[in-house]
C-alpha positions in Angstrom: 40.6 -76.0 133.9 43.1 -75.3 136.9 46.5 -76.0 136.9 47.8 -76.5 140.6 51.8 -76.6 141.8 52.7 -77.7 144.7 56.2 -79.1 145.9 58.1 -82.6 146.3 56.2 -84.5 149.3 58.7 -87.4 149.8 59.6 -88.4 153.2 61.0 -85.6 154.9 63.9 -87.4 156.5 67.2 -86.4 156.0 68.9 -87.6 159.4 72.0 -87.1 160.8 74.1 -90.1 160.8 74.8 -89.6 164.6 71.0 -89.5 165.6 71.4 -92.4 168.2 73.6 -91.2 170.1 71.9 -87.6 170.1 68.9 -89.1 171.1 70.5 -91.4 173.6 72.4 -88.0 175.2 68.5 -86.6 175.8 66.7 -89.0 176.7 66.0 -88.1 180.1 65.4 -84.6 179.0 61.6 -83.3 178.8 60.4 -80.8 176.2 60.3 -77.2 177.4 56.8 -75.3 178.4 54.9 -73.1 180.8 54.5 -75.0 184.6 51.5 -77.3 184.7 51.0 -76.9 181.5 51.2 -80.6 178.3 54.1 -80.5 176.2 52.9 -81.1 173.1 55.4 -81.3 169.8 53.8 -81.5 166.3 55.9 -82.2 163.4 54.0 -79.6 160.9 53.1 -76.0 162.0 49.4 -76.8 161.0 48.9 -79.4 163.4 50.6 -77.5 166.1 48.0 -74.9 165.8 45.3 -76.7 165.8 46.0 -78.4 169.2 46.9 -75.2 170.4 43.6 -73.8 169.8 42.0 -77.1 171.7 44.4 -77.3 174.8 44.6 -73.2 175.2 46.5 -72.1 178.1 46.8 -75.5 179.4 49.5 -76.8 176.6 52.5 -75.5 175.7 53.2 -76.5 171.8 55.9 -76.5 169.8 56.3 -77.5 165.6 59.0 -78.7 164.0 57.9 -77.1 160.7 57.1 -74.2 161.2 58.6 -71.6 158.1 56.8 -71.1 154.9 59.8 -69.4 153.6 62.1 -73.2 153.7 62.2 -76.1 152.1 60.5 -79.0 154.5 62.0 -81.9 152.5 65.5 -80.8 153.5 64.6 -81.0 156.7 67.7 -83.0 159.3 66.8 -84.1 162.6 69.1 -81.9 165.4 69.6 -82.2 168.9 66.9 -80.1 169.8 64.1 -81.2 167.4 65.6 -85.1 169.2 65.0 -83.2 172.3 61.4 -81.8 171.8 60.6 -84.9 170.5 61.9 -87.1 173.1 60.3 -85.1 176.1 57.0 -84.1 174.7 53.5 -85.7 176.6 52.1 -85.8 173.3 53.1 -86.0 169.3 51.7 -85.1 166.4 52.7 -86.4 163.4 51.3 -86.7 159.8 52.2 -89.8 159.0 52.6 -91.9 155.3 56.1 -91.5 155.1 56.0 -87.3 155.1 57.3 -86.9 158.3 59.3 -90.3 159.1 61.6 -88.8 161.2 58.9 -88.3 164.1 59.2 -91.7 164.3 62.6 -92.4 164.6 63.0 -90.8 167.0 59.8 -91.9 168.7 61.5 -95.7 168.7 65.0 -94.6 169.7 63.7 -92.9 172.8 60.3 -95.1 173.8 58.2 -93.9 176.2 54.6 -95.5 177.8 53.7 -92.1 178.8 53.7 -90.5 175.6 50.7 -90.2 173.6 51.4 -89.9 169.6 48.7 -88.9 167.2 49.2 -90.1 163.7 47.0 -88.9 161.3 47.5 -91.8 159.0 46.5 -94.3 161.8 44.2 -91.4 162.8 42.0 -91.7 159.5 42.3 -95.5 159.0 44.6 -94.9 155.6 46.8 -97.8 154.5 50.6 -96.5 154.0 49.6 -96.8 149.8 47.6 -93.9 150.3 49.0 -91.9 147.6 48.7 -88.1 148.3 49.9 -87.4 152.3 49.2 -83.9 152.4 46.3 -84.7 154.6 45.7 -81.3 156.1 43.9 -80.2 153.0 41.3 -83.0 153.6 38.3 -81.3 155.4 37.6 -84.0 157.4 41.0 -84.2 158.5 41.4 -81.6 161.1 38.0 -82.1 163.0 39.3 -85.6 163.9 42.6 -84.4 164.2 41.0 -81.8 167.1 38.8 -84.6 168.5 41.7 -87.0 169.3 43.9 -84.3 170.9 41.2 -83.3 173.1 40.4 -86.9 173.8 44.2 -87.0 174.5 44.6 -83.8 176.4 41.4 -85.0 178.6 43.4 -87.6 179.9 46.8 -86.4 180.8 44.8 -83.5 182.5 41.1 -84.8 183.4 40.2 -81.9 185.5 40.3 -79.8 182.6 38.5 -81.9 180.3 35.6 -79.6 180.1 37.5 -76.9 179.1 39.3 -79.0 176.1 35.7 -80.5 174.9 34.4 -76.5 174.7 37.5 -75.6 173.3 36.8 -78.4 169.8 33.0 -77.2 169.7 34.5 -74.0 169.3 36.8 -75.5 166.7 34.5 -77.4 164.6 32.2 -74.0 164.6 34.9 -72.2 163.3 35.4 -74.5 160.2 32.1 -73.0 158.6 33.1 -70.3 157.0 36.0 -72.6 155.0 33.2 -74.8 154.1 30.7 -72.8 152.7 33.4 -71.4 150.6 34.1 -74.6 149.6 30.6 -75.2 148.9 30.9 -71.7 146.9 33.1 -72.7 144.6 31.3 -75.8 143.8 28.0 -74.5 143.3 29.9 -72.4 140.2 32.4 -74.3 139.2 31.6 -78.1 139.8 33.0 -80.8 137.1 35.5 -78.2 136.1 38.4 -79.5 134.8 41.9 -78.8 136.5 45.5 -80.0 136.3 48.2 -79.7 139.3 51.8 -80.7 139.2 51.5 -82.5 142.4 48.6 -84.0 144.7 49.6 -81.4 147.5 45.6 -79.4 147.1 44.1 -82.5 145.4 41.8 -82.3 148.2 41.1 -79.2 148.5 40.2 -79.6 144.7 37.9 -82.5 145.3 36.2 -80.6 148.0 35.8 -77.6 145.6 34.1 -80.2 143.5 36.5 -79.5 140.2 37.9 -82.8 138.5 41.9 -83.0 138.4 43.0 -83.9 134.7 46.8 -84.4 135.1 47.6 -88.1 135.3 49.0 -88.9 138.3 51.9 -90.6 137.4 52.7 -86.6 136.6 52.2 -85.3 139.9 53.8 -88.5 141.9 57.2 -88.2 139.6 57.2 -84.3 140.8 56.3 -85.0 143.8 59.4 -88.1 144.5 61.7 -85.4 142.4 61.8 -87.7 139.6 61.7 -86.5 136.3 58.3 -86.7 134.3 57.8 -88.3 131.0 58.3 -86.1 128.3 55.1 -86.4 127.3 53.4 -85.3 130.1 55.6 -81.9 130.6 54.0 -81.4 126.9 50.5 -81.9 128.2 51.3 -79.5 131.0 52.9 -76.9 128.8 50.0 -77.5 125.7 47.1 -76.5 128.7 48.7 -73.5 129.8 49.9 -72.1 126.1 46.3 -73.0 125.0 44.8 -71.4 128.2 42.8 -74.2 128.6 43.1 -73.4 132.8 41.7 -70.8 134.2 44.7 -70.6 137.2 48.0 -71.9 138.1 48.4 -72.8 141.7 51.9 -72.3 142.8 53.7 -73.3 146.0 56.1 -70.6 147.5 58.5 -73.1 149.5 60.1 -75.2 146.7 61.0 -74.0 143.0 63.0 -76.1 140.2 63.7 -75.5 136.8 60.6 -77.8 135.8 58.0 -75.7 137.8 60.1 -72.3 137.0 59.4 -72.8 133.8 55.4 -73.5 134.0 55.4 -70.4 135.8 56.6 -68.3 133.0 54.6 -69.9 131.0 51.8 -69.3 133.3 52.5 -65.4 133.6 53.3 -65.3 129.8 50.0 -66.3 128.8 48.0 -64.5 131.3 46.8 -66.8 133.2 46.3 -66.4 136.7 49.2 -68.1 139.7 47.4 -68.7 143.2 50.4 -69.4 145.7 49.9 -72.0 148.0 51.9 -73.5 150.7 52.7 -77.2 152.3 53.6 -75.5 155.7 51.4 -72.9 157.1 52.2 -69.0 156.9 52.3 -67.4 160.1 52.1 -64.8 161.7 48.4 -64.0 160.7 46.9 -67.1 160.4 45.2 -70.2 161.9 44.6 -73.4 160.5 40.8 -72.7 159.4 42.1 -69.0 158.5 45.0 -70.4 156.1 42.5 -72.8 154.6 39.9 -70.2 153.7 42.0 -67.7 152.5 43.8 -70.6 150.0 40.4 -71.3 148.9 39.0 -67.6 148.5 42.2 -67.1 146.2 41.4 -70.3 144.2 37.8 -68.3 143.7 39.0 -65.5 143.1 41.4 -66.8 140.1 38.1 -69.1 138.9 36.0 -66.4 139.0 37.9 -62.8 138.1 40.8 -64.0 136.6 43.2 -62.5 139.8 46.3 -63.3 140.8 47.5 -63.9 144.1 50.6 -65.1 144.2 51.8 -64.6 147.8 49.0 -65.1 150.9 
């Protein structure tokens, strides 16, 4: 078995009890970028990348989450994030509740020229979808890179060309990820895990390993409630029996709770794999972040190594 941490994943809207007036102040204001080139605000670094990498140096993009080292949930909507928002050709936004800000700020400042990308929508998932960290989804991003291309074709047609070569390029790139994927679950598949929260469920189902923790776990974690007594015993009970093989840990967001699964982690040996909700930079990319996350998850199923920190 696996053990897998990740943090709260909650809306992530903690606004400012002035916001309609901040937005009304800027709502003639556009989003700041190169000449000629698309504005384009994402709310989560990892989207911002990968429509980077499709519109090249014909977008200028900007995230609003964008530090591996913070807390996302605490997240308040400013002036300048209003701003961004507000005067950007094209949004990006995860949707399911995660990044609810987006759009409230989206309806206080409407605009028919802007072109919003939610993945929720995006994907066809109904808002009781239960785990929103939809980037670990393989699927996710290839659609997610079709659909800003699609979008970036039309503000600037004469460059369409370029954006379609730029996704094939994408998609190729994506190969490497998934034939680690397909690694791991050549040797480990039907391996029982555990995780705190859904955050990698995805990843884990791709990696083909089955997720023992009842979810009612991982969703009271996740919402910052506390979890039954009951079920922090079957969490603590699999790590002091070392009945997982790994403890995936994310970096961002600590509590007592997961503080204290951690030491018990270390105390017993047992391997911590540190993940993250918003992508580390500098030195990665999207399909980069995702293959080293799941190299580290072989590498704790397979040698027994930690790797606490990518």
């Amino acid at each position: 078995m696996i053990i897998i941490y990740s943090m709260r994943a909650g809306p992530v809207v903690a606004v400012a009890a002035c916001l309609g007036v901040l937005l009304a102040a800027c709502a003639a204001t556009t989003a700041g970028g190169r000449p000629g080139t698309i504005s384009v605000v994402a709310a989560e670094n990892e989207y911002a990348n990968v429509v980077s990498q499709i519109g090249g140096r014909y977008v200028s993009v900007s995230a609003v989450m964008s530090n591996p080292a913070a807390d996302p949930h605490s997240l308040e909507s400013t002036p300048q994030i209003a701003e961004l928002v507000s005067g950007a050709q094209l949004v990006v936004q995860n949707g399911l509740g995660y990044d609810e800000f987006m759009t409230k700020i989206e309806d206080a400042v409407p605009s028919s020229n802007r072109k919003v990308i939610d993945v929720q929508s995006l994907l066809g998932l109904p808002s009781t979808t239960p785990n929103p960290h939809l980037w670990y989804e393989v699927s996710t991003m290839p659609r997610v890179a079709a659909a800003a291309a699609r979008d970036l074709s039309e503000l600037q047609p004469a460059h369409a060309q370029y954006f379609r070569s730029n996704l094939g390029r994408f998609d190729q790139s994506l190969r490497p990820w998934k034939s680690e994927l397909a690694r791991v679950k050549a040797r480990f598949a039907g391996v029982e895990v555990a995780s705190t929260e859904p955050v990698a469920d995805y990843l884990i189902q791709a990696a083909g390993l089955v997720n023992a923790t009842p979810f009612q776990f991982q969703a009271d974690v996740m919402n910052g409630v506390d979890p039954a007594p009951q079920d922090v015993s079957l969490l603590e009970r699999l790590l002091s029996s070392r009945a997982v093989k790994a403890f995936v840990y994310n970096r961002q967001v600590t509590d007592s709770l997961t503080v204290s699964l951690l030491a018990l982690a270390q105390r017993y040996r047992i391997p911590v794999v540190g993940v993250y909700e918003t992508m580390p930079t500098p030195g990665y990319d999207y399909q980069s972040w995702m293959l080293a996350a799941t190299r580290e998850l072989w590498r704790a199923l397979a040698d027994g190594s930690s790797s606490p920190t990518l």
